[in-house]
N, CA, C and O of each residue as an XYZ file, in Angstrom:
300
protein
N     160.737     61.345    112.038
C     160.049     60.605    111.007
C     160.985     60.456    109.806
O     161.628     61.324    109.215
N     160.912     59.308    109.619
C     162.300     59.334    108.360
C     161.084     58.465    107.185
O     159.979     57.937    107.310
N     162.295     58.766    105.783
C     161.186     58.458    104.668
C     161.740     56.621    104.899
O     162.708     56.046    105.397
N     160.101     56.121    104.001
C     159.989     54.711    104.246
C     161.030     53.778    103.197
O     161.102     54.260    102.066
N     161.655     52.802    103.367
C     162.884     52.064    102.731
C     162.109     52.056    101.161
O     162.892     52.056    100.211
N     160.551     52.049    100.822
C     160.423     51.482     99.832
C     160.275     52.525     98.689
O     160.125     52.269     97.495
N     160.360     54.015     99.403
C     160.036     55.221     98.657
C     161.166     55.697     98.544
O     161.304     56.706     97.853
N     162.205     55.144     99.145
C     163.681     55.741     98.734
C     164.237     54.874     98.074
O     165.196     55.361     97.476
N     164.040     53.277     97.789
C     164.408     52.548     96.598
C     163.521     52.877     95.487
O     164.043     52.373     94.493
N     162.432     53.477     95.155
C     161.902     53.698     93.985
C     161.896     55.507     93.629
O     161.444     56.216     92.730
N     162.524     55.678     94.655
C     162.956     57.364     94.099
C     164.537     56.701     93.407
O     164.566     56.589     92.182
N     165.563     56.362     94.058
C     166.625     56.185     93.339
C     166.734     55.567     91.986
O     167.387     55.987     91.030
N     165.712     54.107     92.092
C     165.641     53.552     90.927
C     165.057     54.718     89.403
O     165.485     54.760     88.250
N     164.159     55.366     89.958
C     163.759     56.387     88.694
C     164.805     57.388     88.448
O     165.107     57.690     87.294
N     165.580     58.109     89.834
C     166.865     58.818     89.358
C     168.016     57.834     88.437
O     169.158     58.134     88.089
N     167.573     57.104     88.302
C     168.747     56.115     87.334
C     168.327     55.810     86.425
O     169.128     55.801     85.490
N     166.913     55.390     86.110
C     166.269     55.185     84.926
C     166.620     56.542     84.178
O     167.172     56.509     83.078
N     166.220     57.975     84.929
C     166.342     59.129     84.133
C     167.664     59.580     83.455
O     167.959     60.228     82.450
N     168.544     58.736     84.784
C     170.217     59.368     84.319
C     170.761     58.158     82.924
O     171.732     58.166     82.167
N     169.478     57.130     83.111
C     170.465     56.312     81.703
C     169.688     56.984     80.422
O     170.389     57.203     79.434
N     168.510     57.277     80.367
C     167.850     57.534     78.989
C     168.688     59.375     78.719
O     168.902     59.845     77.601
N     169.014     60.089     80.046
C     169.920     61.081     79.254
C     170.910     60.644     78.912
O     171.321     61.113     77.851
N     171.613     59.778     79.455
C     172.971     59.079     78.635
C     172.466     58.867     77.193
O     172.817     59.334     76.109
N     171.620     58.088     77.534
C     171.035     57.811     75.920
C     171.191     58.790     74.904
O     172.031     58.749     74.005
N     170.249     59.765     75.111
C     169.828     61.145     74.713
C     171.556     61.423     74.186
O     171.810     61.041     73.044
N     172.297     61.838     74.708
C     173.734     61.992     74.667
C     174.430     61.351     73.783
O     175.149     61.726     72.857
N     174.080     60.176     74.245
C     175.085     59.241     72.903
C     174.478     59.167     71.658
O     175.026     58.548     70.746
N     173.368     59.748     71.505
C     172.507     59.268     70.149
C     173.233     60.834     69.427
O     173.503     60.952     68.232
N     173.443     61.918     70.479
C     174.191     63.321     69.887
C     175.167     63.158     69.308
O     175.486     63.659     68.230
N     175.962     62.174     70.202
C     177.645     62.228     69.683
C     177.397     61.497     68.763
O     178.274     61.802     67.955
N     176.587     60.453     68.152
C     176.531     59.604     67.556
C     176.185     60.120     66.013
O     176.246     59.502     64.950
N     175.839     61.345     66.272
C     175.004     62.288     64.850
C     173.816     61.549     64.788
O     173.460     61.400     63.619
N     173.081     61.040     65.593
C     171.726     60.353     65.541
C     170.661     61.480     65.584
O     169.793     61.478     64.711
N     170.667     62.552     66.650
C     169.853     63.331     66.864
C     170.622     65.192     65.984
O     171.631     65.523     65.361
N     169.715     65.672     66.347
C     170.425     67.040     65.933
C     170.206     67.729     67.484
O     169.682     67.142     68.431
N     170.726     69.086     67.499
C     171.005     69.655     68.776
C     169.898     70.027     69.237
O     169.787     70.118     70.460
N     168.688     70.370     68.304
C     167.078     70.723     68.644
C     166.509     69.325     68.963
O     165.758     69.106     69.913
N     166.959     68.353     68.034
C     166.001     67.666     68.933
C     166.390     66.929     69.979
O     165.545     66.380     70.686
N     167.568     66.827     70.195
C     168.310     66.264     71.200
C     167.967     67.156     72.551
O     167.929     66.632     73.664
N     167.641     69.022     72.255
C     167.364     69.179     73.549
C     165.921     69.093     74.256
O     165.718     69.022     75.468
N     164.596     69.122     72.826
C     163.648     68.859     73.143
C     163.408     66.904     74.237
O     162.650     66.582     75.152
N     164.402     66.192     73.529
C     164.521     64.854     74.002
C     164.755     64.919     75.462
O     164.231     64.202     76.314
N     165.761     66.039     75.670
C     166.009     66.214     77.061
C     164.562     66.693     78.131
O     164.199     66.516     79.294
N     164.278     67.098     77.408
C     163.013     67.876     78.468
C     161.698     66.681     78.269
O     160.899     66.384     79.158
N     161.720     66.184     77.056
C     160.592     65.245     77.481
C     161.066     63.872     78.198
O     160.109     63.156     78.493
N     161.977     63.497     78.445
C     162.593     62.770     79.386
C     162.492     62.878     80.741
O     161.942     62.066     81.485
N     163.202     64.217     81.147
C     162.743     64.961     82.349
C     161.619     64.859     83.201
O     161.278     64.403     84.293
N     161.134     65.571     82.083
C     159.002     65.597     82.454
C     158.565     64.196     82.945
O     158.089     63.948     84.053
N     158.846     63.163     81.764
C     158.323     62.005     81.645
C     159.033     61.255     82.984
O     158.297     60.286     83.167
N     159.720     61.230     83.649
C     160.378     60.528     84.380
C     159.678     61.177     86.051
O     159.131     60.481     86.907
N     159.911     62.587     86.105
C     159.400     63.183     87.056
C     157.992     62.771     87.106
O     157.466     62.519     88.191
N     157.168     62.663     85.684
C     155.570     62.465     86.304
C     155.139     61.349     86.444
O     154.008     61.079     86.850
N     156.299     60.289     86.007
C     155.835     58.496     86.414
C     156.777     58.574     88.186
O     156.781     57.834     89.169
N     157.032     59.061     88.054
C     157.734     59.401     89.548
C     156.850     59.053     90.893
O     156.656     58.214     91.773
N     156.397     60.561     90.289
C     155.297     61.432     91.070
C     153.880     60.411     91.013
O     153.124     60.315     91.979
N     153.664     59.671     89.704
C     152.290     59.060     89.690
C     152.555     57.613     90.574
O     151.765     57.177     91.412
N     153.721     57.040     90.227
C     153.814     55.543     91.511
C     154.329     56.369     93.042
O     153.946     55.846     94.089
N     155.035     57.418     93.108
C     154.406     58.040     94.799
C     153.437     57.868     95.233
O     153.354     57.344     96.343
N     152.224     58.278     94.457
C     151.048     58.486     94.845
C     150.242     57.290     94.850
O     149.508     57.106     95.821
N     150.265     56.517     93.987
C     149.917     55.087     94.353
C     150.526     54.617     94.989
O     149.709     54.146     95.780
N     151.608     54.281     95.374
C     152.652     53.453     96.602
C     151.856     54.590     97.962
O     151.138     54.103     98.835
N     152.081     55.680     97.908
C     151.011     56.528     99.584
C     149.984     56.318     99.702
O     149.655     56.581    100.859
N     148.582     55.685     98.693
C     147.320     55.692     98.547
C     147.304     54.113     99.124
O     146.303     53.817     99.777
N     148.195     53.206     98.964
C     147.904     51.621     99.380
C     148.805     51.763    101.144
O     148.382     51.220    102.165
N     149.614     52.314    101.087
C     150.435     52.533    102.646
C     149.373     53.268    103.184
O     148.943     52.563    104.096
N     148.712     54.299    103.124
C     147.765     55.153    103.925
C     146.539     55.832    103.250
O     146.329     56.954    102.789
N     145.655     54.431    103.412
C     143.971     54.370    102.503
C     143.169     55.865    103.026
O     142.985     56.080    104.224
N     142.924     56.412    102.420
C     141.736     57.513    102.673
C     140.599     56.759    103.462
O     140.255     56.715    104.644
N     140.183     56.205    102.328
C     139.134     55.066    102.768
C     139.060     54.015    102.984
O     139.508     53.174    102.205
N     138.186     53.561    104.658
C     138.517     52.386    105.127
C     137.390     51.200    104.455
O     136.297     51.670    104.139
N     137.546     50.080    104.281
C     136.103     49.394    104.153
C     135.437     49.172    105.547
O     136.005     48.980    106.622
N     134.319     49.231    105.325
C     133.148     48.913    106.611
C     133.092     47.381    105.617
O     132.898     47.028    104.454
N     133.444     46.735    107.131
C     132.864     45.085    106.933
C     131.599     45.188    107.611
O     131.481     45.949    108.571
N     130.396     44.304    107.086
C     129.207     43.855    107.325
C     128.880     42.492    107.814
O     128.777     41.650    106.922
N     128.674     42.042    109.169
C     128.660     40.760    109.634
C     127.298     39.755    109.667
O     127.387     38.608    110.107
């Protein structure tokens, strides 16, 4: 069983979304934009935030590929 083409283009695409906003995060450091506290709090809510929009279109992209519930049609 291998994973489906469309859950491994939207896992990569979010590993890249995450790896540019830490770039971000980074350059706003070197930049003297942020300070080192909040630059590392930035890091972790990035993290979080990326992992749980992740995790929340997984679960909608598995809920429309494989319905719990079927409709009963009525003829």
């Amino acid at each position: 069983m291998s994973i489906p083409a469309p859950v491994a283009t939207g896992t990569f695409l979010y590993l890249i979304l995450g790896a540019v906003l830490l770039g971000l995060i980074f350059a706003s450091r070197l930049t003297g934009r942020l300070t080192k506290d909040n630059a590392e709090i930035a890091n972790v809510v990035v993290v979080i935030a990326t992992i749980s929009t992740w995790l929340f279109w997984l679960c909608a992209w598995m809920h429309q590929w494989h319905p719990l519930i079927k409709p009963i049609y009525e003829e």
